[in-house]
DOFIFI-310917 format. One line per 10 residues: number of its first residue (from 0); their letters; for each residue x, y, z of N, C-alpha, C. Coordinates in nm, 2 decimals, always signed. Each point is the difference from the previous one (the first is absolute). Layout:
BEGIN
NUM> A> X/Y/Z/X/Y/Z/X/Y/Z | ...
END
This chain:
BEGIN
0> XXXXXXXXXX> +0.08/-0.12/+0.00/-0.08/+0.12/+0.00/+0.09/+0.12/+0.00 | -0.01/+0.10/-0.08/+0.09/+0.09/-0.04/-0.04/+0.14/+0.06 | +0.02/+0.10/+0.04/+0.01/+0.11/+0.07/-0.15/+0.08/-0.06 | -0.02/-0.01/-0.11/-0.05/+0.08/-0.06/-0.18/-0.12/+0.04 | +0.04/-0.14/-0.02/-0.13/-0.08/+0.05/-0.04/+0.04/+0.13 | +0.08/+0.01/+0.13/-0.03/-0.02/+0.09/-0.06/+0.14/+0.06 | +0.07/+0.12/-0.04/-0.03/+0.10/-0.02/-0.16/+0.01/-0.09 | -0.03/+0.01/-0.12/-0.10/-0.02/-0.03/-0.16/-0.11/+0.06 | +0.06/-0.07/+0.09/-0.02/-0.09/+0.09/-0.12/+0.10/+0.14 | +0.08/+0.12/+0.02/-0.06/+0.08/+0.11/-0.05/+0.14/-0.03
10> XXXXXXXXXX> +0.01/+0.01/-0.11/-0.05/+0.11/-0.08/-0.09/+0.04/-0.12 | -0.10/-0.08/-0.03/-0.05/-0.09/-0.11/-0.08/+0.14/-0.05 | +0.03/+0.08/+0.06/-0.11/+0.17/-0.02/+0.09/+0.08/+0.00 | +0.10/+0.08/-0.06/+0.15/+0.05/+0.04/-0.02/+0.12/-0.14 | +0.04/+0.13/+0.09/+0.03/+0.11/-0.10/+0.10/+0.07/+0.07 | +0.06/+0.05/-0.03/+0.18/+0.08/-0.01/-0.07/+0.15/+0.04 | +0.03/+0.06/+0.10/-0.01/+0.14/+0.00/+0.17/+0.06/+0.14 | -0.02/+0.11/-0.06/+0.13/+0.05/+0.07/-0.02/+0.12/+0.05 | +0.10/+0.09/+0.15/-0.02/+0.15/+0.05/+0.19/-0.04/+0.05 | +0.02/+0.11/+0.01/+0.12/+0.06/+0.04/+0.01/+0.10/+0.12
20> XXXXXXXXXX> +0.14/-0.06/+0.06/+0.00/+0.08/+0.15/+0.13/+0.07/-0.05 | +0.03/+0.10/+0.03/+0.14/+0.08/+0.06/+0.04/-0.03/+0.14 | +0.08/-0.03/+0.00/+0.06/+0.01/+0.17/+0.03/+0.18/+0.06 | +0.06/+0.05/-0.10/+0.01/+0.13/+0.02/+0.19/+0.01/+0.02 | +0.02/+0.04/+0.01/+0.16/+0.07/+0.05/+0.06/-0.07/+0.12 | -0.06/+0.06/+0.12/+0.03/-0.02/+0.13/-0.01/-0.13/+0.03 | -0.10/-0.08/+0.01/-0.01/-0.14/-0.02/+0.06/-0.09/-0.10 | +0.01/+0.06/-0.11/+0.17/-0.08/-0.10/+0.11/-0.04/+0.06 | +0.04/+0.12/+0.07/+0.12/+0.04/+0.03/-0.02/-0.09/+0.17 | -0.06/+0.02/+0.05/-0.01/-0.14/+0.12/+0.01/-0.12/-0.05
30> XXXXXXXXXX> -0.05/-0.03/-0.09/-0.03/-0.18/-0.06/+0.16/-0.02/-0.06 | +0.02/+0.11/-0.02/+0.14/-0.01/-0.13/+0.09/-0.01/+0.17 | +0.04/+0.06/+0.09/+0.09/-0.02/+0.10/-0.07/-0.11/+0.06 | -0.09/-0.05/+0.04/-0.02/-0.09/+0.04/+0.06/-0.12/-0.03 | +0.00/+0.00/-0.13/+0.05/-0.10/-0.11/+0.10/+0.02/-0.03 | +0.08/+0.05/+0.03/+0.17/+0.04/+0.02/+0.00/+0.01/-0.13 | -0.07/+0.01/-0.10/-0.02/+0.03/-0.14/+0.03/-0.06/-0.09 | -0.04/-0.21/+0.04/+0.00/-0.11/-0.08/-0.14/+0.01/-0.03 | -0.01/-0.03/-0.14/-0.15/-0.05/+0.00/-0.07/-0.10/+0.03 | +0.04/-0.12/+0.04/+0.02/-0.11/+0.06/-0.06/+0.00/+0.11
40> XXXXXXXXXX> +0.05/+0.10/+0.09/-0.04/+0.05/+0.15/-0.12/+0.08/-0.02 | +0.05/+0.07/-0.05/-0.17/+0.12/-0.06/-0.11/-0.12/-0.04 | -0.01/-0.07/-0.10/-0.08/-0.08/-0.02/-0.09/-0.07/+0.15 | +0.10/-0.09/+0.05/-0.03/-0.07/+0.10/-0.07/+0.12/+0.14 | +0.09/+0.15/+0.00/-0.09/+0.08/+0.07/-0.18/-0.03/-0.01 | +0.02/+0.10/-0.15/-0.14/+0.00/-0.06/-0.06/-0.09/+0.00 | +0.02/-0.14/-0.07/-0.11/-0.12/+0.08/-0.01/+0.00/+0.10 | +0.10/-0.04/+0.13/-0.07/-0.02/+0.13/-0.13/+0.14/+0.03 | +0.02/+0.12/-0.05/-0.10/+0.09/+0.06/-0.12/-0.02/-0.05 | -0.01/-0.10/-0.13/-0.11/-0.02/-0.07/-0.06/-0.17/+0.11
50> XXXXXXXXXX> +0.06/-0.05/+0.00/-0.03/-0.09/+0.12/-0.10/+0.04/+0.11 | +0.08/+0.13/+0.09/-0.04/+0.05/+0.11/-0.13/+0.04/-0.02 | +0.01/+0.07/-0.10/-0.12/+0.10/-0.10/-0.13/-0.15/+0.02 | +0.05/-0.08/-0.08/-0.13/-0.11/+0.00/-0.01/-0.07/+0.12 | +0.07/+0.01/+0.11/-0.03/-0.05/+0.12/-0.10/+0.10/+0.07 | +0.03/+0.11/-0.02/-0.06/+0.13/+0.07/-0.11/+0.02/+0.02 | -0.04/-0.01/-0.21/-0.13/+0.01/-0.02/-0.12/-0.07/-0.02 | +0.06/-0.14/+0.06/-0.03/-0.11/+0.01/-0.02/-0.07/-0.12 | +0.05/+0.03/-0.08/-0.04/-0.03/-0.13/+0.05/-0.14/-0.02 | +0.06/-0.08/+0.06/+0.05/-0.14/+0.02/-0.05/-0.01/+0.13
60> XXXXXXXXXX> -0.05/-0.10/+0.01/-0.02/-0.08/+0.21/+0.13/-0.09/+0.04 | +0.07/-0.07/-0.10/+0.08/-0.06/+0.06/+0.11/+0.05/+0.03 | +0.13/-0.06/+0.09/+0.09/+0.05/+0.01/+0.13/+0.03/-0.06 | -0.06/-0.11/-0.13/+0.10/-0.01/-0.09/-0.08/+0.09/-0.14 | +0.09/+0.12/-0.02/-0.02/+0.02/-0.14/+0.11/-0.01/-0.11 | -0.11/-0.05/-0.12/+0.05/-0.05/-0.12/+0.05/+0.07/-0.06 | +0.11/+0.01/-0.09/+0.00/+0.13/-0.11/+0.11/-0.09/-0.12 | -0.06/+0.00/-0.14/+0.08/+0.00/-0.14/+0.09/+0.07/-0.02 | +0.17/-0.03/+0.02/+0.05/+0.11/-0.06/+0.07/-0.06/-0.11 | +0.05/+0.05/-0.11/+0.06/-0.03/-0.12/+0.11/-0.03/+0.05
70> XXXXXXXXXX> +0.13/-0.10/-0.02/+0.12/-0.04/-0.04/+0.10/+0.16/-0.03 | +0.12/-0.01/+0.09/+0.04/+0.14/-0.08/+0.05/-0.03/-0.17 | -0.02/+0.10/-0.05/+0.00/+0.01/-0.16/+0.12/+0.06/-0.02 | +0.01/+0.12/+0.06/+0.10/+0.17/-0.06/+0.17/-0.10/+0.05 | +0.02/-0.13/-0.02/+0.14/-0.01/+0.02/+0.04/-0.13/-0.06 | -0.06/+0.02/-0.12/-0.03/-0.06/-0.16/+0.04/-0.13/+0.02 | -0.02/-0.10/-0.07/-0.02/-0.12/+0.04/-0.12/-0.07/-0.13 | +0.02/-0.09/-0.06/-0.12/-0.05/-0.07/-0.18/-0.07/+0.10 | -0.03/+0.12/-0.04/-0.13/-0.03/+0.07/-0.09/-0.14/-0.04 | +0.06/+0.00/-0.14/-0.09/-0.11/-0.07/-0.01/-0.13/+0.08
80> XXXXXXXXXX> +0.14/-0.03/+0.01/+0.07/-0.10/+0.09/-0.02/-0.02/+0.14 | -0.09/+0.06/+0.08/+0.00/+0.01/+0.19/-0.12/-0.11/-0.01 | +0.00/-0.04/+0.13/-0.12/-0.11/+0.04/-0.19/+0.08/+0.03 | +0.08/+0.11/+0.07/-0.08/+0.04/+0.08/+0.00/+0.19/-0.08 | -0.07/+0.11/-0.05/-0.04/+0.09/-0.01/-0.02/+0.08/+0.14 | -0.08/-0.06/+0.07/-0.05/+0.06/+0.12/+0.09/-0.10/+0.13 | +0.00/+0.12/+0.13/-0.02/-0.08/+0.11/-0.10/+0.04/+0.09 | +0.02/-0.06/+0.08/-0.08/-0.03/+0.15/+0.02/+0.09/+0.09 | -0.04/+0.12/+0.04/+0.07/+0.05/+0.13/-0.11/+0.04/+0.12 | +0.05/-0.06/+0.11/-0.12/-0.03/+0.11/+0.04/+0.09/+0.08
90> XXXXXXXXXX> -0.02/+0.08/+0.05/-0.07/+0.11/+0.12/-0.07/-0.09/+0.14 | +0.09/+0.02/+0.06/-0.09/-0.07/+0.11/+0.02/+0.12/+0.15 | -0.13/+0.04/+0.03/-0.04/+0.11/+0.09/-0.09/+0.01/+0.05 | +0.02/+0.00/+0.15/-0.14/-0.04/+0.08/+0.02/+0.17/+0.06 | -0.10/+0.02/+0.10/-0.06/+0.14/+0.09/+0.16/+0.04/+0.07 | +0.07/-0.12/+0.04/+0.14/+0.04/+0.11/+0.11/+0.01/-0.12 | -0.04/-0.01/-0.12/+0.16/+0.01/-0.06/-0.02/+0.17/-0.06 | +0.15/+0.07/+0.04/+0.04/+0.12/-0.02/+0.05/+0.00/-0.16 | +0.01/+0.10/-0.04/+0.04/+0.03/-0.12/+0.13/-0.09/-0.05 | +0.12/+0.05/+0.08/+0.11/-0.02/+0.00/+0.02/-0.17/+0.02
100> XXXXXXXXXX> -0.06/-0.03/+0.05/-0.01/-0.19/+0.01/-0.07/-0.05/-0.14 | -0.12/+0.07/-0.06/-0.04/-0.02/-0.12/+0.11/+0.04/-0.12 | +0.06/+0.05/+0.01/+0.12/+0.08/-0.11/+0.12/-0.15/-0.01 | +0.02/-0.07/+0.16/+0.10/-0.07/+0.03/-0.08/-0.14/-0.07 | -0.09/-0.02/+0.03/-0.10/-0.13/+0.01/-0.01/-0.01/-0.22 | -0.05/+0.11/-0.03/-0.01/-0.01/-0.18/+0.15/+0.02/-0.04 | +0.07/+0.09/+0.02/+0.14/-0.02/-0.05/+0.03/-0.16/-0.03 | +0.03/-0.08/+0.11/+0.06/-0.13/+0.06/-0.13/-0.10/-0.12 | -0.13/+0.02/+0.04/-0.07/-0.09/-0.11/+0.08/+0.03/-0.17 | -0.01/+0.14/-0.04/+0.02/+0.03/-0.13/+0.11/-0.02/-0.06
110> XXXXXXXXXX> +0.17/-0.01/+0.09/+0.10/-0.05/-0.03/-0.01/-0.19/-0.04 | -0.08/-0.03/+0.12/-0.01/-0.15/-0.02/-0.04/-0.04/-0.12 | -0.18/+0.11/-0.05/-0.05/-0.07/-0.12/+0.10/+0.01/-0.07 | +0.09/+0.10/-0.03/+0.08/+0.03/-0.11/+0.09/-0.08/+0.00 | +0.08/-0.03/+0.11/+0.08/-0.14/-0.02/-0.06/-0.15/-0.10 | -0.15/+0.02/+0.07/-0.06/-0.16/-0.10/-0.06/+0.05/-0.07 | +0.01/+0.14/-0.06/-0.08/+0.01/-0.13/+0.00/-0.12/-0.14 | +0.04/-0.08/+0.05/+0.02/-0.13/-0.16/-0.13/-0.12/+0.11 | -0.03/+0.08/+0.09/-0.10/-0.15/+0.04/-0.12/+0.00/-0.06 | -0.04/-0.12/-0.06/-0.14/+0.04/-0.08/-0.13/+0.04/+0.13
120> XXXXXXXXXX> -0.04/+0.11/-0.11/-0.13/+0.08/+0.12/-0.07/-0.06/-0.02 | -0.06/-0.12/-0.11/-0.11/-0.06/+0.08/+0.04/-0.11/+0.09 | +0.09/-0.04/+0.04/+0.07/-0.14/+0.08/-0.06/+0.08/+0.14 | +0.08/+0.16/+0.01/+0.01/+0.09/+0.15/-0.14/+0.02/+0.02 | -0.11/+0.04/-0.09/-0.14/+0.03/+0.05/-0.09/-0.16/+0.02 | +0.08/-0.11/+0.00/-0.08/-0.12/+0.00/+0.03/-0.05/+0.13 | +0.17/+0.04/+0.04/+0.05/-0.06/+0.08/+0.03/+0.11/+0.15 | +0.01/+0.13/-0.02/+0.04/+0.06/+0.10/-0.15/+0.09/+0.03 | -0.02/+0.09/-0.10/-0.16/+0.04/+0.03/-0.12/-0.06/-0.01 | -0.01/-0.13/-0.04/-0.12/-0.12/+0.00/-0.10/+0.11/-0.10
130> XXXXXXXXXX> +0.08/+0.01/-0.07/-0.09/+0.04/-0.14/-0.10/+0.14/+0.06 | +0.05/+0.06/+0.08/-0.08/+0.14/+0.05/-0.02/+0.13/-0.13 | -0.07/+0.00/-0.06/-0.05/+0.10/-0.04/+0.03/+0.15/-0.02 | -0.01/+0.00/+0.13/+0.04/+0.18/+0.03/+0.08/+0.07/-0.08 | +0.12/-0.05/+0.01/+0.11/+0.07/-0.09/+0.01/+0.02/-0.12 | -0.17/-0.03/-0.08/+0.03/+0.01/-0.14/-0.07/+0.13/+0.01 | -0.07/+0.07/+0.09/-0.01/+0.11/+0.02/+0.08/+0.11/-0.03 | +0.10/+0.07/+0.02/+0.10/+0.10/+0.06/+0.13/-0.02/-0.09 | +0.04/+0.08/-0.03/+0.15/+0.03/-0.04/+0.04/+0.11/+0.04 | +0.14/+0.00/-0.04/+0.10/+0.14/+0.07/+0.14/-0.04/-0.08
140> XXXXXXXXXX> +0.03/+0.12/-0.05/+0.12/+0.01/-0.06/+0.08/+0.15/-0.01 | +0.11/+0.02/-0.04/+0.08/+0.12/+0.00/+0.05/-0.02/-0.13 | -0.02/+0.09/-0.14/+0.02/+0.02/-0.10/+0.15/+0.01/-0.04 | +0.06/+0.03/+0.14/+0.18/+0.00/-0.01/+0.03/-0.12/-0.05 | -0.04/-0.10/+0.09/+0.05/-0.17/+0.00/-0.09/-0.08/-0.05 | -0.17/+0.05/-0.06/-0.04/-0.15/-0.02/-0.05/+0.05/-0.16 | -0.10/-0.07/-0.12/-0.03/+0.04/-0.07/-0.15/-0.01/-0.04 | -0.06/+0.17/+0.01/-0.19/-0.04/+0.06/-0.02/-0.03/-0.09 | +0.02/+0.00/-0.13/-0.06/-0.10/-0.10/-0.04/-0.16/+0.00 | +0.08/-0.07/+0.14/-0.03/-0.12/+0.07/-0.17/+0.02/+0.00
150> XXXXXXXXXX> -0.06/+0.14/+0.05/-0.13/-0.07/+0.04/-0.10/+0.03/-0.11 | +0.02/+0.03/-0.13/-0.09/-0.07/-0.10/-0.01/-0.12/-0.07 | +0.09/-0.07/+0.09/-0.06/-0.15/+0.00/-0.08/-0.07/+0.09 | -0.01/+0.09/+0.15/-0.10/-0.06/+0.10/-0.11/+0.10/+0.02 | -0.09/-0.04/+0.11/-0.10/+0.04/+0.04/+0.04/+0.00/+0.10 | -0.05/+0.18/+0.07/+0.03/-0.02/+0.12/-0.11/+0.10/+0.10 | -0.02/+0.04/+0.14/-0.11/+0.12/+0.03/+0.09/+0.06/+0.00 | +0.10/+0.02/+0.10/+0.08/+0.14/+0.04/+0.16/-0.01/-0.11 | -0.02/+0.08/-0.06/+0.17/-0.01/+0.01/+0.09/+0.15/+0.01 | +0.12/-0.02/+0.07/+0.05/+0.13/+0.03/+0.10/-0.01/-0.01
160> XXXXXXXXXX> +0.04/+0.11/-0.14/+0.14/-0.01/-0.09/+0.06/+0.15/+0.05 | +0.06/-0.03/+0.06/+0.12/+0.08/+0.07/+0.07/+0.09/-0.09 | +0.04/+0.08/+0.00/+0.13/+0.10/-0.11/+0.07/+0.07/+0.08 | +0.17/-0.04/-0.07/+0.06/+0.11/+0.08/+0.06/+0.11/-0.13 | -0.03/+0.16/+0.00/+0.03/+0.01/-0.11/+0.17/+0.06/-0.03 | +0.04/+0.06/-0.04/+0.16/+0.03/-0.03/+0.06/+0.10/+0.11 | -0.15/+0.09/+0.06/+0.05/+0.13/+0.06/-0.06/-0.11/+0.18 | +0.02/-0.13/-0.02/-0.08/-0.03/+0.16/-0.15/+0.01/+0.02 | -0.06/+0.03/-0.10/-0.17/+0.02/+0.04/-0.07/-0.11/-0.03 | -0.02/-0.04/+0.13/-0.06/-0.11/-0.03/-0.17/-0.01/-0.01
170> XXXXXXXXXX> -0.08/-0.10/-0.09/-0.09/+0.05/-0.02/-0.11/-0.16/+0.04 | -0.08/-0.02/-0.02/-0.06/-0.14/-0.01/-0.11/+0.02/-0.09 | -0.04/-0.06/-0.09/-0.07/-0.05/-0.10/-0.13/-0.15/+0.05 | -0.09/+0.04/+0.08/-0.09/-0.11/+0.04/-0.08/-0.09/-0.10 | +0.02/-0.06/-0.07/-0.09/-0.09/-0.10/-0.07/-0.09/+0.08 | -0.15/-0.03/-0.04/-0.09/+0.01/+0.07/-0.14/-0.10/-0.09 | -0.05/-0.08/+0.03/-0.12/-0.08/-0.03/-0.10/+0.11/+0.01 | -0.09/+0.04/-0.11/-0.06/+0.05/+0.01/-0.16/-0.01/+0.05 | +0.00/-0.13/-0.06/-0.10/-0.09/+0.05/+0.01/+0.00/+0.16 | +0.09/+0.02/+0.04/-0.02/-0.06/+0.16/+0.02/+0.11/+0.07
180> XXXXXX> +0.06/+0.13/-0.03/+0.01/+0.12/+0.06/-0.01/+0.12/-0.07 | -0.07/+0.08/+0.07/-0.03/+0.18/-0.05/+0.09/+0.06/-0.02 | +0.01/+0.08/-0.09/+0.13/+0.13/-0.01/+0.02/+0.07/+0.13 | -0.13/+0.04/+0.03/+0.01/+0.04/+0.15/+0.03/-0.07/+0.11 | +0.00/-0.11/+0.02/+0.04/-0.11/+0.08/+0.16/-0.06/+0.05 | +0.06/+0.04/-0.14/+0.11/-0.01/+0.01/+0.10/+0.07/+0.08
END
């Protein structure tokens, strides 16, 4: 079953709509020191707050949230040739976990996926997630390192494509089911 089946699988009603955030200046330039100004780090910032974000607003109940992120791309490599397009990256955050333990807790998952990014993802969602669902929901990527063109092959509700641009401004681009959520909702 191929990405685009299983995806198609949870989305059988699916239309593509998009809105755009500015971070602004001041908040760039935090994310950008925060991230000692690897995108890598920046990336994995920005997810975990997208994590917290869906823990917050309850928008997931469990403790584990799911998220799609694409294989890094921007450090060339034949794509044709990889097992896996996507990985797995799990968020796990209950009421007592602080920010800074969620930053430590997704870093440590996202290095690991990336070490077994050659493991077949349907073996890991048969065998480690017991075929859970959820994560075909959600993506998150950073336009530095991954390549959004990955997701006009899936179906997804949320997805949130990160940018960092030449002068540091970083921006996000929310792509979005439209079927399943309001412009204003978003």
């Amino acid at each position: 079953m191929s990405g685009v089946e299983l995806g198609e699988y949870f989305h059988k009603d699916y239309s593509s709509d998009e809105l755009s955030i500015d971070f602004g200046d001041s908040i760039s330039k935090e994310l950008i020191r925060l991230s000692n100004s690897n995108d890598k780090t920046l990336f994995i910032v920005l997810t975990s707050s997208i994590i917290a974000l869906f823990k917050k607003s309850s928008f997931e109940v469990s403790d584990n949230i799911l998220l799609r992120t694409p294989i890094l791309s921007k450090f060339g490599g034949d794509l044709n040739n990889v097992i896996n397009k996507l990985l797995i990256q799990k968020g796990e955050i209950s009421k007592e976990t602080t920010f800074k333990d969620l930053l430590i807790s997704f870093k440590n998952d996202y290095l690991s996926s990336m070490k077994h990014q050659n493991y077949p993802l349907e073996k890991f969602i048969r065998d480690e997630l017991h075929n859970e669902e959820s994560f075909y929901e959600n993506f998150s990527l950073l336009t530095n390192i991954h390549d959004e063109k990955i997701l006009d092959d899936f179906k997804y509700n949320l997805a949130f494509c990160f940018s960092r641009g030449v002068d540091d401004y970083i921006s996000c681009k929310i792509k979005y089911n439209a079927n399943s959520f309001k412009n204003e909702t978003i």
